[in-house]
C-alpha positions in Angstrom: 97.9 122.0 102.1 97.0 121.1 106.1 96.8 117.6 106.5 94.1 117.0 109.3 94.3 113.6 111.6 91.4 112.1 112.2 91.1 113.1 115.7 90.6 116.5 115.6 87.4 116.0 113.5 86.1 113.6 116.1 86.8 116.1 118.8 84.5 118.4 116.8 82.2 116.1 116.6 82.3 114.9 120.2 82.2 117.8 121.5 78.8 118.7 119.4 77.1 115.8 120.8 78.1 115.7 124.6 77.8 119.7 124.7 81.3 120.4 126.5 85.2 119.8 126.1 85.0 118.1 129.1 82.4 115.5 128.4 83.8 115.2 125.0 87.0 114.7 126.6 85.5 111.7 128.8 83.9 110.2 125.7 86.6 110.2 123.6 89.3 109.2 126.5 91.4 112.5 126.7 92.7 114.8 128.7 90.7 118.3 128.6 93.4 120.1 127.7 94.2 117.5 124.6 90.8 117.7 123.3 91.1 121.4 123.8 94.7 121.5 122.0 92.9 119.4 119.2 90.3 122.0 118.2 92.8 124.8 118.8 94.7 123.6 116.1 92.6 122.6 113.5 90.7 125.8 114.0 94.1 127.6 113.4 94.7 125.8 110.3 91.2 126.7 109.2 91.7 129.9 110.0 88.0 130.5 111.1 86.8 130.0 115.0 84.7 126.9 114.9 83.5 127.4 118.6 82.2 130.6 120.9 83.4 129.4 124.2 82.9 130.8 127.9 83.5 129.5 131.3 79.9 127.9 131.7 78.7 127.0 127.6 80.0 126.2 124.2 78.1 126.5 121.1 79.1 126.6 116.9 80.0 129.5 114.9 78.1 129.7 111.9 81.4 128.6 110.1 81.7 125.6 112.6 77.6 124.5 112.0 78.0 124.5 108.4 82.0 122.4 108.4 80.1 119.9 111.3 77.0 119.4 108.9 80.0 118.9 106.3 82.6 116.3 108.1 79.5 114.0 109.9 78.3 112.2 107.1 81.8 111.6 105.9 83.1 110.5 109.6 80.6 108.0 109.8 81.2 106.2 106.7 85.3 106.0 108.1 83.8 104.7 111.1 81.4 102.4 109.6 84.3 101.1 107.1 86.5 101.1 110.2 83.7 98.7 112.2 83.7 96.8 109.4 87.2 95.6 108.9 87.4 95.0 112.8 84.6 92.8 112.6 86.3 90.6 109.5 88.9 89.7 112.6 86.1 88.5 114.8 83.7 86.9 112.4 85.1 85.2 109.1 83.3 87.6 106.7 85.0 89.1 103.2 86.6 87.7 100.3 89.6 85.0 99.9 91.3 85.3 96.4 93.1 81.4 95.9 95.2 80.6 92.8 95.9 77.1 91.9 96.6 74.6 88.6 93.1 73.5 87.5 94.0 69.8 89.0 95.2 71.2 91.9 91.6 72.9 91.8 89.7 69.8 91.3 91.1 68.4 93.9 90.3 70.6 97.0 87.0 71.7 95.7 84.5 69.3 97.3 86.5 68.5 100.4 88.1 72.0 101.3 86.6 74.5 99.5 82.9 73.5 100.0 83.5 72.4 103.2 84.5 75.8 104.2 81.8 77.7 102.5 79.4 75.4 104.8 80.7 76.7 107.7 81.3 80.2 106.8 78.6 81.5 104.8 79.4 85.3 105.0 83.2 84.3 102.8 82.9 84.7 99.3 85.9 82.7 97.5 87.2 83.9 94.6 89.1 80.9 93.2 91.0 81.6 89.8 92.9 78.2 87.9 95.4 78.8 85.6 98.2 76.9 84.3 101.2 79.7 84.5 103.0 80.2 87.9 101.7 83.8 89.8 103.5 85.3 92.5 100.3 85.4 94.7 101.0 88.2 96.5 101.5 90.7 93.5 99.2 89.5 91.7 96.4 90.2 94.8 95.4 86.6 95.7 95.4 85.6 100.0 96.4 82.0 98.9 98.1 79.9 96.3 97.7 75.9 95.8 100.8 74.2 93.5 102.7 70.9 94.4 105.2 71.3 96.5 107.7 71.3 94.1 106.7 74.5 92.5 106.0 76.5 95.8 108.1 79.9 96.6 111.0 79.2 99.0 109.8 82.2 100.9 106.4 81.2 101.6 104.5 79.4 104.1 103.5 76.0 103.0 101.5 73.3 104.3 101.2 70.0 103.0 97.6 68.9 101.7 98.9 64.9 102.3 96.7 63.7 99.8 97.8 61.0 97.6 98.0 61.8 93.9 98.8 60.1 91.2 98.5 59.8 87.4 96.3 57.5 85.6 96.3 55.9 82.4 93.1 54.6 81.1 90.7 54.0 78.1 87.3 52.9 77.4 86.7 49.1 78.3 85.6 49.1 74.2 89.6 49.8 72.9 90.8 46.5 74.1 87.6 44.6 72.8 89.8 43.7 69.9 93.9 44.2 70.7 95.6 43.5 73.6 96.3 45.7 76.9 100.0 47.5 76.8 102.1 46.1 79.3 105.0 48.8 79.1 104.7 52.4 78.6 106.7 52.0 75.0 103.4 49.9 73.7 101.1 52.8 73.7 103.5 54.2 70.6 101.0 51.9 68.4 98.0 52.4 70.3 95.4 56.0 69.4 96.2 58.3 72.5 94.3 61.5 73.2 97.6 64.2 73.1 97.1 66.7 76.3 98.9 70.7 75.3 100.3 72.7 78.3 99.1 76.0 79.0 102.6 77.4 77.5 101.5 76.0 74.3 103.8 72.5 74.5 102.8 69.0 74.2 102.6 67.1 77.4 104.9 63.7 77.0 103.1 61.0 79.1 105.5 60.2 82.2 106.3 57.1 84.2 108.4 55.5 86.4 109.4 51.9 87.9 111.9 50.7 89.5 114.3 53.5 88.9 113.5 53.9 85.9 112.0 57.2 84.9 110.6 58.2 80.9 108.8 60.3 79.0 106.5 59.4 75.8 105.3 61.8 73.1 102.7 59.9 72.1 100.6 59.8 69.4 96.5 60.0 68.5 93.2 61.2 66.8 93.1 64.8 69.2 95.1 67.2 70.9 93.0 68.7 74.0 93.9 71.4 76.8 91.3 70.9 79.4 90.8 67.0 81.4 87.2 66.9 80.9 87.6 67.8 77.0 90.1 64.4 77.5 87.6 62.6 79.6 84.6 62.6 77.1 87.2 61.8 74.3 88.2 58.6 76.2 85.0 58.0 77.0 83.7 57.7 73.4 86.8 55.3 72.4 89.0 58.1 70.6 92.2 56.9 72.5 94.1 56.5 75.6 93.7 58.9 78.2 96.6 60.3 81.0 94.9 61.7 83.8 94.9 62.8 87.0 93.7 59.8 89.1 91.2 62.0 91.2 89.5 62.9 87.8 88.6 59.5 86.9 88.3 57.3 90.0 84.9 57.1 90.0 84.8 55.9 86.5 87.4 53.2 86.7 85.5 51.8 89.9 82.8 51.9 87.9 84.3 50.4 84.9 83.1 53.1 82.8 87.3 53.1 82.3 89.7 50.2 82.2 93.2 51.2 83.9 96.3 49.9 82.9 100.0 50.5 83.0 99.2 50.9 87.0 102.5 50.1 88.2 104.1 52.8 85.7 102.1 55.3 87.8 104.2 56.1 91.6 102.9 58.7 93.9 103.3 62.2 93.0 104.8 65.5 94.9 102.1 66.4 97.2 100.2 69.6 97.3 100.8 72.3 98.8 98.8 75.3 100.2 101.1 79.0 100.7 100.8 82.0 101.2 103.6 85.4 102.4 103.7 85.8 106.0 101.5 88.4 107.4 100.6 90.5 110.0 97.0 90.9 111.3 95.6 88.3 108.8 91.7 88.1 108.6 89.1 86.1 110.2 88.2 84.6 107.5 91.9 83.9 106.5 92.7 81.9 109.7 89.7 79.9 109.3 91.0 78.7 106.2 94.2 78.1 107.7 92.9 75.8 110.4 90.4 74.3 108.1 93.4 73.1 105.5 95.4 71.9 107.9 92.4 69.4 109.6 92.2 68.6 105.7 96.2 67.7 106.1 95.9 65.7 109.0 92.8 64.0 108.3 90.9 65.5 111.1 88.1 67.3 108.8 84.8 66.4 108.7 81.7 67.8 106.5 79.4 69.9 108.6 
């Protein structure tokens, strides 16, 4: 079967509204004898005459007013679509697809996220947390967010420079009657809420001083696989909570929470937003870009 560009169709069509080969020619930017050469073939491919053509006037065949009244509709919906994905490079417009870790998800919402739906209100974000590693690209999303640790040699990554760390805390209540643990080992005999990975594991509590590193399995009333589940447990004096410290900041300032073990808890890998090189990349995509890394250097501020 004939495989018809896109031109020739447009050449019928120009040539419809401007009345001659010649003034189609202009419109469209081609030579005469292109424009001619267009319709000659795609009429020959057809096999019916789409034009009656003299020296002075051209008008349609019947075959070529009924294929025009047949092509137009469809022409102008490529055109529109076509108008429509130039205008997504000029004006951020569209949809972003991000994957990232819940945490990770947490932690850019309000100040990267938001921020960017403020200034571009024509994006839609579709943001999808989840605790397996994707390969962003086949699985369809623009952008990925992951410490750094975890991000694809292959991809470009820039560094969120946030501090993160881990924080262990309880309900001021718990120690009303026993003392604070001092070293990680004490929270063996003290009611811990257990956190389980997405894989199905148990997470075992991690610190670090001084060169030395370990890892506690510790023990308690409720296993959980979702921070705020572990927040409202803490909260209500079930156990020991290990969190991420951005999730309960504002409740150890407000001594809602009592941290301890503070010194257990270094700096973490930072995060790290990625994404595959690409060519001709989306408004709306380089706004992002430029937005995350203001974010990275401290340079963004809310609209």
């Amino acid at each position: 079967m004939p495989r018809h560009s896109l031109i020739e169709l447009e050449a019928v069509l120009a040539i419809v509204l401007c009345g001659s080969f010649r003034a189609a020619a202009i419109d469209l930017g081609m030579s005469t004898t292109a424009i001619s050469n267009a319709v000659g073939k795609l009429e020959r491919e057809l096999g019916v005459r789409l034009f009656n053509r003299t020296t002075r006037s051209v008008s349609l065949t019947d075959a070529g007013r009924t294929f025009v009244i047949q092509i137009k509709s469809a022409l102008e919906d490529i055109q529109k679509a076509m108008n429509t994905a130039r205008s997504q490079q000029e004006t951020p417009s569209g949809t972003l697809r991000i994957n990232a870790f819940a945490t990770a998800a947490r932690e850019i919402m309000a100040p990267l996220v938001v921020s960017y739906l403020q200034r571009y209100p024509q994006v839609h974000i579709d943001l999808v947390t989840e605790g397996r590693l994707v390969d962003v690209v086949a699985a369809g999303f623009d952008l990925g967010v992951r410490s750094a640790d975890l991000v694809p040699s292959d991809a470009i990554a820039i560094p969120l420079a946030q501090m993160r760390r881990m924080a262990v805390a309880a309900s001021p209540a718990l120690f009303e009657s026993t003392a604070i643990p001092q070293v990680p080992h004490e929270l063996l005999t003290y009611p811990c809420v257990r956190v389980r990975l997405p894989n199905g594991a148990l997470f075992r509590w991690r610190f670090e001083k001084g060169g030395e590193e370990l890892q506690l399995d510790v023990e308690g009333p409720i296993t959980l696989d979702e921070a705020s589940l572990t927040r409202i447990a803490v909260m209500n004096g079930l156990g020991i909570g290990y969190f991420m410290e951005a999730d309960v900041r504002d409740d150890i300032a407000a001594g809602r929470l009592v941290r301890i073990l503070e010194d257990w808890t270094p700096p973490l890998v930072p995060l790290c937003l990625y994404y595959s090189n690409r060519r001709n990349p989306s408004a709306a995509f380089q706004a992002f870009i430029a937005l995350a890394r203001d974010f990275a250097t401290g340079r963004l501020t809310l609209p």
